[in-house]
N, C-alpha and C positions, 0 to 999 in steps of 0.2 A: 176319731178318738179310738186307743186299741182297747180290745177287750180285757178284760180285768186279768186272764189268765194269758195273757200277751206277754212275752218277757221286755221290760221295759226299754226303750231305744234312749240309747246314754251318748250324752256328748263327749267328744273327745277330752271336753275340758275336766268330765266326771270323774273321765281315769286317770287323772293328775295323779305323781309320784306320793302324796300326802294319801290320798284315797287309796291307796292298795296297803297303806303303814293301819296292822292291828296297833299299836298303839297308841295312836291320835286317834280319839275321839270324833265323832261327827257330830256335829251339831244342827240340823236344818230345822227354819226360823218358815213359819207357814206366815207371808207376808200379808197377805190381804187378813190373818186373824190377829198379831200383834198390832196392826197399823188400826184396824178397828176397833183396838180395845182401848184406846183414846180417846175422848170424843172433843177432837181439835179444828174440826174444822175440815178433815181428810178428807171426805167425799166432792167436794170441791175442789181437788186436784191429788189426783189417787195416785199419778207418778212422782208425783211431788213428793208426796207422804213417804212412796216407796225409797223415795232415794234417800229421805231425812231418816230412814230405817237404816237403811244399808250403810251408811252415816255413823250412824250411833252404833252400829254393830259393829264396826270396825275395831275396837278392844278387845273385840270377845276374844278373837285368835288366841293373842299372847298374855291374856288376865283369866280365860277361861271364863265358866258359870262356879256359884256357889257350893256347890258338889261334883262338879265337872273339871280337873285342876288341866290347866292350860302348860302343851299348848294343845289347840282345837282345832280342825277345820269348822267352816261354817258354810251354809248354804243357805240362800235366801232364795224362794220360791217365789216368784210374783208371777199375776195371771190378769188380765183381763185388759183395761187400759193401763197398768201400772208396769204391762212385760215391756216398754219400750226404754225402759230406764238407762242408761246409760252403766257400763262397764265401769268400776273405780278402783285405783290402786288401794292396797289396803288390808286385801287378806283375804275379803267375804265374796265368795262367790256368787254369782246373779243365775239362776236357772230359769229359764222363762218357760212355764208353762202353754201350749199349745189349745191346750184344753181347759180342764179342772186342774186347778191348783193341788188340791186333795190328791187328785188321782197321780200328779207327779213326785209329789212327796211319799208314796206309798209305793211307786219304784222305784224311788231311791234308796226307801228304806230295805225292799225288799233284796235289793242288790248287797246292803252293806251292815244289815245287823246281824247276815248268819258270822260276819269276822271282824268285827270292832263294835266297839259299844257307841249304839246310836241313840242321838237326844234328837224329839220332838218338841219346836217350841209352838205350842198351838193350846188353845180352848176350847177348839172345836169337840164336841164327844164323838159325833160318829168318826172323827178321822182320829182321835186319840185310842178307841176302839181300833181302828184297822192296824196301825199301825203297834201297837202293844201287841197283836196279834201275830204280828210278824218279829218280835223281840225288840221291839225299839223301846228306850223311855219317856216319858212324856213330860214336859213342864211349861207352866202356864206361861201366859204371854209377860208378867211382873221379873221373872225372870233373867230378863233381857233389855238392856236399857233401851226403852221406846222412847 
């Protein structure tokens, strides 16, 4: 795992044409905390969960969030057993954390809130702290059709 003060290593997919647009919005969805804020049964098949996320997230693109008007990028973080998920047409990006979920979402943000306005969907507080920290904003997991 790199060190917190590591400049984060971005996939080529990160630097898609939409990611360098200040005017689209970013949106990254901290997967393992909207999928948890459920309690449906997810921990019984955690890539499942994750893909029924990525799923339902698919709107967000071109509907946007309720303060956020569309259109959006989106990113979905997933970590753990859930990073094997499979790739989907659709709009939502799948970033598979190596590590800590937390700690990938915190260089993503750290990459893209000094030049477009970035949204955290997470509950977590200490990554809602890091990353507010870094200029991102934050919104809870309701936010987001789970």
């Amino acid at each position: 795992m790199a060190a917190p003060s590591d400049p984060p290593s971005l996939t080529p997919e990160f630097l898609a044409p939409d990611s360098r647009d200040p005017d689209v919005p970013l949106v990254v969805v901290d997967g393992a905390n909207v999928v948890g804020s459920v309690p449906d049964g997810w921990w019984r098949d955690r890539a499942g969960a994750a893909e029924r996320l990525r799923d339902r997230l698919a709107a967000v693109p071109a509907a946007g969030l309720p303060d956020v008007p569309a259109p959006v990028e989106v990113v979905l973080v997933v970590e753990g057993r859930a990073r094997d998920i499979a790739r989907a047409p659709g709009g939502v990006r799948v970033e598979r954390a190596a590590g800590s979920g937390d700690d990938k979402i915190v260089d993503l943000v750290r990459v893209s809130a000094a030049t477009r306005r970035t949204v955290v969907v997470t509950a977590d507080r200490g990554l809602r702290a890091r990353v507010t920290a870094l200029g991102a904003e934050v919104r809870g997991p309701s936010s987001v059709p789970r």
